[in-house]
C-alpha positions as CSV (number, residue, x, y, z in Angstrom):
1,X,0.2,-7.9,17.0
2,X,-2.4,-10.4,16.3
3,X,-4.0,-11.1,13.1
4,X,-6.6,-9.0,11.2
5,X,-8.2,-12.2,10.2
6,X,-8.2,-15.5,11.9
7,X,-9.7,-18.5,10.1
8,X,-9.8,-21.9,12.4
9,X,-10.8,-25.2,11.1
10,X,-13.6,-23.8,8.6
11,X,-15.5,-26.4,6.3
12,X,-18.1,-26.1,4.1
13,X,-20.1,-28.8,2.7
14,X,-23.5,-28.9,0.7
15,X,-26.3,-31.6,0.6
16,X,-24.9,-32.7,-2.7
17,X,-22.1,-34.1,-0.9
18,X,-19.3,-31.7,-2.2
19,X,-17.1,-30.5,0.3
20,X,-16.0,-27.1,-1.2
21,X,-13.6,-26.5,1.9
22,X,-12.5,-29.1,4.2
23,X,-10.8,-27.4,7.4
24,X,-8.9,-23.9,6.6
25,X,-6.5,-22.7,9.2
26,X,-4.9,-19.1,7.7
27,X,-4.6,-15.7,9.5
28,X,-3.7,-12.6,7.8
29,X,-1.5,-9.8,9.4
30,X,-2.9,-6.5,9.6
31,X,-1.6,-4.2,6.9
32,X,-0.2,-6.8,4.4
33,X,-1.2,-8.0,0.9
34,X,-1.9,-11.3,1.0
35,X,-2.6,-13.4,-2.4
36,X,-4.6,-16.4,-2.3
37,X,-4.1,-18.9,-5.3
38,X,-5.5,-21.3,-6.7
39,X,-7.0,-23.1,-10.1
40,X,-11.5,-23.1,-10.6
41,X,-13.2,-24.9,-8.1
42,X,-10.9,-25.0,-5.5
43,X,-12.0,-22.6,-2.4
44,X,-10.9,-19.3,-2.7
45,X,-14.7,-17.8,-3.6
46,X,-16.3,-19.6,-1.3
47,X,-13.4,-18.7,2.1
48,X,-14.2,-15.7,0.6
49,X,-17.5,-15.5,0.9
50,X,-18.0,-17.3,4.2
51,X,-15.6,-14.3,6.2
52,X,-18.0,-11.7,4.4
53,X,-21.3,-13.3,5.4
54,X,-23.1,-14.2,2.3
55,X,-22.0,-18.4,2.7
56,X,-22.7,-20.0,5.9
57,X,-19.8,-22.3,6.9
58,X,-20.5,-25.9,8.6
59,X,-17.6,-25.7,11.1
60,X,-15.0,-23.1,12.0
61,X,-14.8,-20.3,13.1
62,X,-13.6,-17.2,12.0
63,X,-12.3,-13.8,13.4
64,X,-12.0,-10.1,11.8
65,X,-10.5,-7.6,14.1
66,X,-10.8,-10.2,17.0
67,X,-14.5,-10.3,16.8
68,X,-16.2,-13.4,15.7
69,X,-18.3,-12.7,12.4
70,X,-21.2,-15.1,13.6
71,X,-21.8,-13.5,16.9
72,X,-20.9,-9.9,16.1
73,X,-21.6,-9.7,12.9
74,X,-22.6,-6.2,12.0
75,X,-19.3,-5.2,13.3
76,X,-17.1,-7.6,11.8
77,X,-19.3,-7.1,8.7
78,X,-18.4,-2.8,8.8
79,X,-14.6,-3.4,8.8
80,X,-14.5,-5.7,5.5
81,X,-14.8,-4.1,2.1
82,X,-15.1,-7.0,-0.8
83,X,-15.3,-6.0,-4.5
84,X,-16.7,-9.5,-6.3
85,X,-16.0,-11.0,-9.2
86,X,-19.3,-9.9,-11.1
87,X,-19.6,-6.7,-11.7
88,X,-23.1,-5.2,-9.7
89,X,-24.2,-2.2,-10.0
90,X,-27.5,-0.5,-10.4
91,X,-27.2,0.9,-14.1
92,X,-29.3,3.7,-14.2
93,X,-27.2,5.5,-10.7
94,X,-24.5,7.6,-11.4
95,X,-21.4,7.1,-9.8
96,X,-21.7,9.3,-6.9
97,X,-24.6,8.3,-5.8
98,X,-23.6,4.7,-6.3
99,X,-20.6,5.3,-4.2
100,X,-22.2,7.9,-1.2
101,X,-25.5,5.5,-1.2
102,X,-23.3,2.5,-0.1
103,X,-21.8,4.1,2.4
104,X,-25.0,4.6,3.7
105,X,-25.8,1.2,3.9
106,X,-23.1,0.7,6.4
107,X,-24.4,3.3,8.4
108,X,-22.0,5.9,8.1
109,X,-22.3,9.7,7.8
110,X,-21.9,11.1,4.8
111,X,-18.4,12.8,4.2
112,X,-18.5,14.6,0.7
113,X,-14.2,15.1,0.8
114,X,-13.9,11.3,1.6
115,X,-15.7,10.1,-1.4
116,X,-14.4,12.6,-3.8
117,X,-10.9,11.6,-2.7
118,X,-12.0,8.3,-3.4
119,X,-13.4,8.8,-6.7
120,X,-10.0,10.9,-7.2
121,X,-7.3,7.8,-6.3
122,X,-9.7,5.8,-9.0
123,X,-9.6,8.2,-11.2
124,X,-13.3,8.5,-11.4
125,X,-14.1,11.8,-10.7
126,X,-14.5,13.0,-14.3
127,X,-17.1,10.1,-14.5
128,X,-18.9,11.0,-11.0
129,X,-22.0,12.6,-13.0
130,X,-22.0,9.3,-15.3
131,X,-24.2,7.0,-14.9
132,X,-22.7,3.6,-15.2
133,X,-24.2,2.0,-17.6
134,X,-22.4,4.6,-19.7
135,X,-19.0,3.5,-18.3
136,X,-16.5,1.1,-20.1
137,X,-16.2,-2.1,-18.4
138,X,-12.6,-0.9,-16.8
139,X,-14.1,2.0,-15.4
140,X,-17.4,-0.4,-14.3
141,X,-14.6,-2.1,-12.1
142,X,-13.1,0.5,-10.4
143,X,-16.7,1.8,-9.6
144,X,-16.7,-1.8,-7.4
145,X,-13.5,-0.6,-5.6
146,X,-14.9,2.6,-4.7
147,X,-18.5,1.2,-3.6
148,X,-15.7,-1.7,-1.8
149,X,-14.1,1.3,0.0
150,X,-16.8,3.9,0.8
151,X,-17.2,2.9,4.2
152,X,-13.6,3.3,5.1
153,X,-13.2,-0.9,6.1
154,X,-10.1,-1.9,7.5
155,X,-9.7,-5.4,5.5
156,X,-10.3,-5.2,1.4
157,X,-11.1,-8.3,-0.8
158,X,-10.8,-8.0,-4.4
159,X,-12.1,-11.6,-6.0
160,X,-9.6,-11.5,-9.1
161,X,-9.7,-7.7,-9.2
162,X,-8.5,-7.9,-12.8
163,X,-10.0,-10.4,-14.7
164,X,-11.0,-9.1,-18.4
165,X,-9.0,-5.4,-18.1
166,X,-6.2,-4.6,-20.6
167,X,-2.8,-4.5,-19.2
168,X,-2.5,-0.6,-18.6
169,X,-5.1,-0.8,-16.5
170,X,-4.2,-3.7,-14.5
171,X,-0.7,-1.9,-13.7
172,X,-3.4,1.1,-12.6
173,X,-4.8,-1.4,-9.8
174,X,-1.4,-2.6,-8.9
175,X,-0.5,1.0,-7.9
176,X,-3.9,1.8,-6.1
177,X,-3.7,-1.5,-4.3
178,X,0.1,-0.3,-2.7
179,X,-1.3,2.8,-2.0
180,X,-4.5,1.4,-0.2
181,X,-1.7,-0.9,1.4
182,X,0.3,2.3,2.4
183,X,-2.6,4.0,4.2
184,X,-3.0,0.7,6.4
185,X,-6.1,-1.0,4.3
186,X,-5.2,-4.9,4.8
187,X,-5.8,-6.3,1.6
188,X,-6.7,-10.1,0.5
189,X,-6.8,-10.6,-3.5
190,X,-7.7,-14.4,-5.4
191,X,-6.3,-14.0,-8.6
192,X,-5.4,-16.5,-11.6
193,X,-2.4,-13.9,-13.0
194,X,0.1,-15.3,-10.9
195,X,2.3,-11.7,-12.0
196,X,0.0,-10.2,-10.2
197,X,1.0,-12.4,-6.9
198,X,4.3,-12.1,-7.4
199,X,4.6,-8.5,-8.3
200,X,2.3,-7.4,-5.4
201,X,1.9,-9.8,-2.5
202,X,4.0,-10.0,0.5
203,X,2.5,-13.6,1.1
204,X,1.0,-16.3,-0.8
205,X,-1.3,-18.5,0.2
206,X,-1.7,-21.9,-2.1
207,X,-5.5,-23.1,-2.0
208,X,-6.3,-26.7,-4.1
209,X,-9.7,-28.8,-3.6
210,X,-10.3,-27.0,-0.3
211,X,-7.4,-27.0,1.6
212,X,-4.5,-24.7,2.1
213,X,-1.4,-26.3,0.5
214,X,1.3,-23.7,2.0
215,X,1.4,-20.1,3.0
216,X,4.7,-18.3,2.3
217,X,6.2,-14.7,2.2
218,X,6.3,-14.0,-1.4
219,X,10.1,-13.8,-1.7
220,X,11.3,-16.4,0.6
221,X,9.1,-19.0,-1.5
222,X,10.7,-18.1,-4.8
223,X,14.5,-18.2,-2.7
224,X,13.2,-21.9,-1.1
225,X,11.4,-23.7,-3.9
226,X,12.5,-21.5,-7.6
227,X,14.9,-23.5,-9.5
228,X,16.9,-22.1,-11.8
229,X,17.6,-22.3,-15.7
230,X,20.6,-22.2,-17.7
231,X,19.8,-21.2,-21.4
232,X,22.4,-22.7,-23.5
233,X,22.2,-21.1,-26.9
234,X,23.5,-23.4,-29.7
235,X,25.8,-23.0,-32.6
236,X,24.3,-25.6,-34.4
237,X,21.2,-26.6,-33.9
238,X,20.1,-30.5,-32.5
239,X,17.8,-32.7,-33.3
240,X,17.5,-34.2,-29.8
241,X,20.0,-34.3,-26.6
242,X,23.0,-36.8,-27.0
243,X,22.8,-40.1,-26.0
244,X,25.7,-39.1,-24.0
245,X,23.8,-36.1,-22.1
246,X,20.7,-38.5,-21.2
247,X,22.1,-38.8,-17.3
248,X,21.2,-34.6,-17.6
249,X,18.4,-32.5,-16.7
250,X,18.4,-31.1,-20.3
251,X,15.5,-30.4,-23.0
252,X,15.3,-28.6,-26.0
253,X,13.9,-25.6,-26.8
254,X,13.2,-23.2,-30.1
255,X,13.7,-25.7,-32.2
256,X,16.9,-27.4,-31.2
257,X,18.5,-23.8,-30.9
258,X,18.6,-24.0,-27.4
259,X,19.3,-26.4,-24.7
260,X,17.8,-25.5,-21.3
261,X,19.6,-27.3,-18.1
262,X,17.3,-26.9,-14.6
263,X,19.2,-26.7,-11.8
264,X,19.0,-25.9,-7.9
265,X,21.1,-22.9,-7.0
266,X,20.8,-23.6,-2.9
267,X,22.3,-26.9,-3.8
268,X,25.9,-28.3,-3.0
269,X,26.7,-27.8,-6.1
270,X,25.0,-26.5,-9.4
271,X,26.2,-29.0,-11.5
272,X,26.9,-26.0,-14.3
273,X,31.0,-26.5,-14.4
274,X,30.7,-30.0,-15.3
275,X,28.2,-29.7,-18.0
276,X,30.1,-26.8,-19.7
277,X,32.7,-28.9,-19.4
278,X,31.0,-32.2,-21.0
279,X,29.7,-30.1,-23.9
280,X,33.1,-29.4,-24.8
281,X,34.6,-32.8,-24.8
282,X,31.8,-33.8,-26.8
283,X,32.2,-30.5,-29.3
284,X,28.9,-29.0,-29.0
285,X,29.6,-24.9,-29.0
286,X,27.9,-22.5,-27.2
287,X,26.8,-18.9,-28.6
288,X,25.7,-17.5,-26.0
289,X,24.2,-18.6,-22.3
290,X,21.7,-16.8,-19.3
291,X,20.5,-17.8,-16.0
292,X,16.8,-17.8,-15.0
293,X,15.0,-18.4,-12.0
294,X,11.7,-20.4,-11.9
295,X,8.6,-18.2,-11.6
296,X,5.8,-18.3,-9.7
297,X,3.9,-19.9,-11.6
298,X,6.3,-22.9,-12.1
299,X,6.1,-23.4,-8.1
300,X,2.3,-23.0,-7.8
301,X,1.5,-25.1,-10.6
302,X,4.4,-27.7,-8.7
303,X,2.5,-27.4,-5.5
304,X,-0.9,-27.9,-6.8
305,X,0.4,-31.2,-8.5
306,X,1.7,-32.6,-5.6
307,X,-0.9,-31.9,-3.5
């Protein structure tokens, strides 16, 4: 099946000089989450906002659906739903008429049950009389996912759909995001909690001063590139690693209470037998000990160094 979204060799550069992309290649698979990391600056807004028409691109080009968004761009423009980073929305309209007006704007005819289902899955319908400037800045958000999903598009962008809401709440977009996901809504999220990546996403892709580092499924990333840790709780605390341990990839943690050894499980060998072994001969005792695997975060934050 071919991609939902095909992005060839797209640059963007301004008169100032700053090249904000410098030749994207990515395609996204219909009906999968994809997460697209990154740190400030480095492209993920503006790829963004070049497939949903509001950035012109200097080179490229770029598909949604198999059409081209330049040449056929009211129809590539009606199948993509993007909820920004800001929060926009007319203050003064209540949340119904936010949702059913933009809609409209795409041209489609009204359909009462489909917005109140809507409004329902966000749980907004209680607020649907409200007018939003009398909503909380949670609820504000999830106004922006249902004005993002009134027109029924078949690819979603949410532009760090998460950014300043409390934790409860965030876990509340998780689940609507899966669901969306379920009912065959492709779905492309930037996002700087890289829990949410992992949690969610069935494939990362790594974005750093405008160019994509590495694109992964989610799990086979962390089995390729996660190392892992051995937590080696102390009996008796140190005041730095033995002289004789300096050959070791060991540091301290907690205030000498714990000794953490980094290893690579996929490895010939781990390397774990001869340390337990060496911190015997040299008396240090162990209380307790637990294996962790690298996070996300520790690979994206490797990645974006090396690149």
């Amino acid at each position: 099946m071919p991609p939902i979204l095909s992005i060839s060799g797209v640059e963007k550069h301004y008169d100032s000089g700053l090249t904000a992309l410098g030749g994207v290649d990515l395609a996204v698979r219909r009906g999968e989450i994809f997460a697209l990391l990154g740190p400030n600056g480095a492209g993920k807004t503006t790829l963004i906002s070049i497939v949903c028409g509001t950035v012109t691109m200097s080179a490229g080009t770029v598909l949604v659906a198999g059409r081209n968004i330049v040449t056929d761009f009211r129809a590539t423009r009606s199948t993509i739903g993007l909820v920004p980073q800001e929060i926009a929305l007319d203050i003064f309209s209540t949340v119904w008429n936010t949702v059913q007006f933009s809609r409209g704007l795409f041209g489609r005819a009204p359909d009462p049950a489909y917005i109140e289902q809507l409004l329902r899955d966000l749980s907004l319908w209680d607020k649907r009389h409200s007018k939003t400037i009398e909503l909380s800045g949670g609820m504000k958000r999830r106004v922006m996912i249902a004005k993002a999903l009134s027109h029924e598009p078949e690819l979603l962008f949410l532009d760090e759909p998460t950014a300043g809401v409390d934790v409860n709440l965030r876990r509340d977009m998780w689940a609507l995001v899966r669901r969306l996901r379920d009912r065959g809504v492709t779905i492309v999220l930037t996002t700087h909690y890289i829990e949410e990546a992992e949690e969610m996403a069935d494939r990362v892709g790594v974005i750093d001063k405008g160019r994509i580092l590495l694109v992964e499924d989610t799990a086979a990333l962390m089995e390729k590139m996660g190392k892992r840790r051995l937590m080696l709780e102390l009996q008796q605390p140190m005041a730095a690693i033995p002289a004789e341990l300096q050959g070791w990839p060991l540091e301290l943690q907690s205030d000498g209470q714990r000794m953490v050894f980094t290893f690579d499980a996929h490895g010939e060998g781990t390397g774990i037998a001869a340390l337990l072994k060496r911190l015997g001969e040299l008396g240090i005792d162990i209380k307790d000990l637990e294996t962790t695997r690298s996070s996300l975060e520790d690979i994206f934050v490797s990645l974006v160094e090396r690149g």
